[in-house]
N, C-alpha and C positions, 0 to 999 in steps of 0.2 A: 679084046676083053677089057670091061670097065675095073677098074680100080676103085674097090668101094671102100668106104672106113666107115667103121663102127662110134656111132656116138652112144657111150657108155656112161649111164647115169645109175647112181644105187638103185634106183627103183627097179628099171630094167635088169640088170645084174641080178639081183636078190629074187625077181620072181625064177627068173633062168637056175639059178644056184638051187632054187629048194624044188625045183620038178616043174614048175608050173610053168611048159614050154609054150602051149599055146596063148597064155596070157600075155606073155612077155613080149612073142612074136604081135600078139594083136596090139598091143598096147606102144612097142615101139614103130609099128608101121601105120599106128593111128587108126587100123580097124576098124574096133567096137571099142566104144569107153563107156562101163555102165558105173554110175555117182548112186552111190547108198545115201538116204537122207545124212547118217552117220557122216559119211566123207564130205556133205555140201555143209552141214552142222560143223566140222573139220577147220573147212577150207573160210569159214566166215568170218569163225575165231584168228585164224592166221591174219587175214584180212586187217582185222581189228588191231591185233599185237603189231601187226608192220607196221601201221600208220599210227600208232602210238609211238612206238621206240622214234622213229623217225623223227616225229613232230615234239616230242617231250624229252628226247635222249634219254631214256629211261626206259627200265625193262617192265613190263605192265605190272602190275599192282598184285597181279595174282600169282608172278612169279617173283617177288619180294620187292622189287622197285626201283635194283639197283642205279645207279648214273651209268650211263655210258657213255663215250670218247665219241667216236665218227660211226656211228652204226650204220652201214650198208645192209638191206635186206630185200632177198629177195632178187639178187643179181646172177641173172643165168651165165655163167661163165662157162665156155668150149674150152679146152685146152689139150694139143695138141700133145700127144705121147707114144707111138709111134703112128707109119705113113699107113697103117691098116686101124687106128686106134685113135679116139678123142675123149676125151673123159669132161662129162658135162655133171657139173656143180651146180645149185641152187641152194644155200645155208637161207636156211629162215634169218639172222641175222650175222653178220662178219663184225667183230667190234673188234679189231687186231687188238692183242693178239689172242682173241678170243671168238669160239663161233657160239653161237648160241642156236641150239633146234628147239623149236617149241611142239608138241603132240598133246591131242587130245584123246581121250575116251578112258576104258579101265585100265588101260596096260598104267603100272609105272614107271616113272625114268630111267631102274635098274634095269627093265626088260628093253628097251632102244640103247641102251649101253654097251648092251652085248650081243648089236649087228655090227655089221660091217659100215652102216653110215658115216661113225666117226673117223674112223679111219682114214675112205674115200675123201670124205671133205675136209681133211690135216693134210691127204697128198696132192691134194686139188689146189690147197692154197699154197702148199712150198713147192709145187710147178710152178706158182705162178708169183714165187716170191715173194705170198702173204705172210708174214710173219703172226707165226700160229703157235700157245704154247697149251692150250687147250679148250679142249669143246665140253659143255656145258647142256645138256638134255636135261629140258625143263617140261615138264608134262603134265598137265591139269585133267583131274575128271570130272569133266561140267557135271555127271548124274551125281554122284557122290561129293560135289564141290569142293575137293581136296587138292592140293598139287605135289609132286612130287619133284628132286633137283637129285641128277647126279654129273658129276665131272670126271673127262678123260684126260690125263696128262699124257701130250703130244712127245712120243719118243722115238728113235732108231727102229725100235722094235714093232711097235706100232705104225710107223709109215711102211716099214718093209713088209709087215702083213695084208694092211691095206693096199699097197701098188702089186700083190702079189695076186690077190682075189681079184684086182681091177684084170691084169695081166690074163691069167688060167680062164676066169669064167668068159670075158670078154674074148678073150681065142675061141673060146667053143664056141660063143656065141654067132660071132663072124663067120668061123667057119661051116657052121649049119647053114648061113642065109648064104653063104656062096654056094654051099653042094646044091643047094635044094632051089638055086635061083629066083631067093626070095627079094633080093635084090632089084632084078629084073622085073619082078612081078609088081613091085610095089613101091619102086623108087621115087613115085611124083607124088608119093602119101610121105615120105622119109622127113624124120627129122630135120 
């Protein structure tokens, strides 16, 4: 019997957590990946904000402009948490001790405030001994040309929620692709 681990990313997590089981499975076995103009309009913006912050140390122009110290963005990080369990991070930017997520479209920054995202990537970085004291959801709506900015302060309570959703839904998740031999079926598409 193989010994599989589950590489557990908010994305994955969050579709699994709100019902959307088929998604989650296609999307973490690499499937079917279908891009809404919306999501490539998304991903351009991201694009754009990375290699700004990067090249200007500087948060772009539309999310106030702050300086930034050593901005890392965009750095896929695995980290090991248990021997059936990896927890994979991706922060739009790490500026210790701060992360910065940048989204686009109508939602505002209040509504990514109140996922699980921040959490995840506050336990993601005190895994791995980032010094994190909070995350910062910065969210622009290119149609309405407005932005909106909310901040998480990184606490006890807050990691132990966050390692607790990575824990519960990541067990269920694992353990469906072991019952169901999803593993086996589709291990050479795997993360």
């Amino acid at each position: 019997m193989n010994n599989y681990k589950l590489r557990a990313s908010y994305s994955y997590l969050s579709l699994w957590s709100s019902g959307r089981w088929e998604e989650a499975i296609k999307a973490y076995f690499k499937l079917d990946r279908f891009i809404s103009r919306a999501m490539a309009e998304g991903s351009d913006y991201h694009d754009e904000w990375q290699n700004h912050c990067v090249k200007t140390k500087t948060l772009p122009a539309v999310f106030g402009g702050a300086k930034l110290n050593k901005p890392v963005c965009e750095d896929k990080k695995v980290i090991p948490v248990y021997d059936w369990l990896d927890l994979v991070i991706k922060a739009d930017c790490i500026d210790s001790p701060i992360i910065h997520e940048f989204k686009t479209g109508i939602l505002g920054s209040d509504d990514y405030v109140r996922t699980y995202q921040p959490a995840i990537y506050a336990v993601g970085c005190v895994l791995l001994k980032i010094p994190v004291e909070r995350v910062q959801i910065h969210a622009y709506n290119q149609y309405a040309k407005t932005s909106t900015f909310s901040e998480v302060e990184v606490t006890e309570s807050l990691l132990k929620k966050g390692l607790e959703y990575v824990e519960s839904v990541g067990s269920e998740m694992h353990n469906y692709f072991v019952e169901n031999g999803l593993y086996e079926r589709y291990s050479q598409k795997e993360n």
